[in-house]
N, C-alpha and C positions, 0 to 999 in steps of 0.2 A: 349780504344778509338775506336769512329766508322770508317770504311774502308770508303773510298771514294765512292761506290757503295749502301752502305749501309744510308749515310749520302745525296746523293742523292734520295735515296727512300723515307726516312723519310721526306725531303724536297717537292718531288712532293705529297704526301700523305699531306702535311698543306697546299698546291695549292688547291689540287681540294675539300677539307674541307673547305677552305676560300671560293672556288670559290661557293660550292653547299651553305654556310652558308649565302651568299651574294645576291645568288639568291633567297635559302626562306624570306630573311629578305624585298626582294622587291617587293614579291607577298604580304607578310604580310603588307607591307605598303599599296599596291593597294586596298586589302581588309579593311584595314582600312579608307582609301579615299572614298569608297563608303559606308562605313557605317556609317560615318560621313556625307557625304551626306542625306543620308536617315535620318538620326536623326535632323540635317536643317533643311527639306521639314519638321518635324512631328514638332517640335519646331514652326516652322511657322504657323502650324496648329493651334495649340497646343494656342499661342499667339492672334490668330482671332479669335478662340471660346472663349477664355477669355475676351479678349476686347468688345466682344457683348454680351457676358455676363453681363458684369461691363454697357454696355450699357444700356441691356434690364430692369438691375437695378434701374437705374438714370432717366433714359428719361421715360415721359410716354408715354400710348400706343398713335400710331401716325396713323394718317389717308391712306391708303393706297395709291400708288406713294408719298409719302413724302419724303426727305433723309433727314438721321440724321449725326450725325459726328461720326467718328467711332474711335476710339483709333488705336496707330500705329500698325501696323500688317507688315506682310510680303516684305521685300523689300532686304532684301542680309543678311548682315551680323548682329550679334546679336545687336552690338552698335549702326546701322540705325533703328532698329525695336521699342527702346525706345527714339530716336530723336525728327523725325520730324512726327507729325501726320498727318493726310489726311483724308477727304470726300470721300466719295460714297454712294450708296441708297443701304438701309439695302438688299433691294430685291437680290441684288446679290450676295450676299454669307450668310451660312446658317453653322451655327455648323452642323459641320458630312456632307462634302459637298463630299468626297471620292475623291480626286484629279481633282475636277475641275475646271477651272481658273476663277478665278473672273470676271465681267465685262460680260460674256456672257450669252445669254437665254443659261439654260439647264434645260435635264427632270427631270425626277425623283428623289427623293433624296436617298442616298444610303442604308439610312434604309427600303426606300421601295421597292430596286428592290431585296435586300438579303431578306426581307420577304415574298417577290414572289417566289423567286427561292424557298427559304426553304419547300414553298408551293407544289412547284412542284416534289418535293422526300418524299418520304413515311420514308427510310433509314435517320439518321440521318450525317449531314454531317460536314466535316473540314473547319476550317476560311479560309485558303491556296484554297480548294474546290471553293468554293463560290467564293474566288476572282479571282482566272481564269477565271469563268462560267460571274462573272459581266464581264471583261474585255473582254472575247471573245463575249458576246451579245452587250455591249457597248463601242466601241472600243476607243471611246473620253474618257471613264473614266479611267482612272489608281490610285486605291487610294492604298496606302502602305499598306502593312498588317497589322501593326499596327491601321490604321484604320478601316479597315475592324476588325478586335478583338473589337475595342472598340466600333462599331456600335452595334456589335453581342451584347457586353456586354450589349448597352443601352436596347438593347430589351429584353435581358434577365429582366434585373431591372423592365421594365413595363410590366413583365408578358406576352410579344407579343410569346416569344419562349422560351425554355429549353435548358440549359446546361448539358451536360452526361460525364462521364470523362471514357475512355477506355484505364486503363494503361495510359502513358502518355500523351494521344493526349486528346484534346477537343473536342465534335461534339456537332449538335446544331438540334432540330428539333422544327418543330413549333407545339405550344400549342394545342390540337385540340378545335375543336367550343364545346362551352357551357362547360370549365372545368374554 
């Protein structure tokens, strides 16, 4: 049988076991809540490229300021997004819009300021790269890396830039003239 000193230590030893197993399990949640966020925001995305999709499909082409009706897109939860639909003028929002909010003039689209940047390094570069360098020159823009990868990707597909694989990272440089 354990001594009374012994059966105390054993005791405080499943305290602070408990205690530290409680505390990672609450980061682990936290980290989970914002990766569930992120996956939201790209779902959302994800949803408005497809809707104008399915749009650019069905509708023919439409005279410039015209709006058309656009399939449900982004508004909270996954269940409101196949609810209720809603209007707006195609012009403001754009497959591969790189986190920017609907509804307002903005510049450039995000495929064109990453194949600017690309332009501007000789060295080939990281998705993560480029989307700090967009965010810190376009401070209004914030799009998820996930989007940023699959702009990258779009332009790989049209031949705009090249993908290099170094060990595990991916880098991108663009194409040069006349290949």
């Amino acid at each position: 049988m354990l001594s009374k000193s012994a059966s105390t230590t054993v005791r405080s030893r499943y305290i602070e076991q408990a205690a530290s197993d409680l505390e990672e399990n609450r980061r682990q949640q936290q980290d989970l809540i914002a990766h569930l966020d992120t996956l939201r925001q790209e779902e959302r995305l994800l949803l408005d490229i497809l809707s104008l999709a399915e749009e650019s499909a069905s509708v023919p082409e439409q005279a410039q300021g015209e709006e058309a009706s656009v399939s449900p897109v982004a508004s909270g939860s996954p269940v409101s997004q196949t609810s209720a639909p809603r209007s707006r003028p195609t012009q403001t929002k754009r497959a591969g819009t790189g986190g920017r909010r609907p509804g307002k003039e903005h510049g450039p689209l995000l495929k064109d300021l990453l194949l600017a940047l690309l332009k501007e390094h000789v060295e080939p570069r990281q998705a993560a790269e480029l989307r700090e360098e967009v965010m810190s020159k376009h401070p209004e823009r914030v799009p998820t890396p996930q989007v940023v990868r699959n702009t990258l990707e779009g332009l790989v597909a049209k031949g705009l830039i090249e993908r290099h694989r170094q060990g595990r990272s991916v880098m991108y440089t663009v194409v040069p003239p006349g290949d």
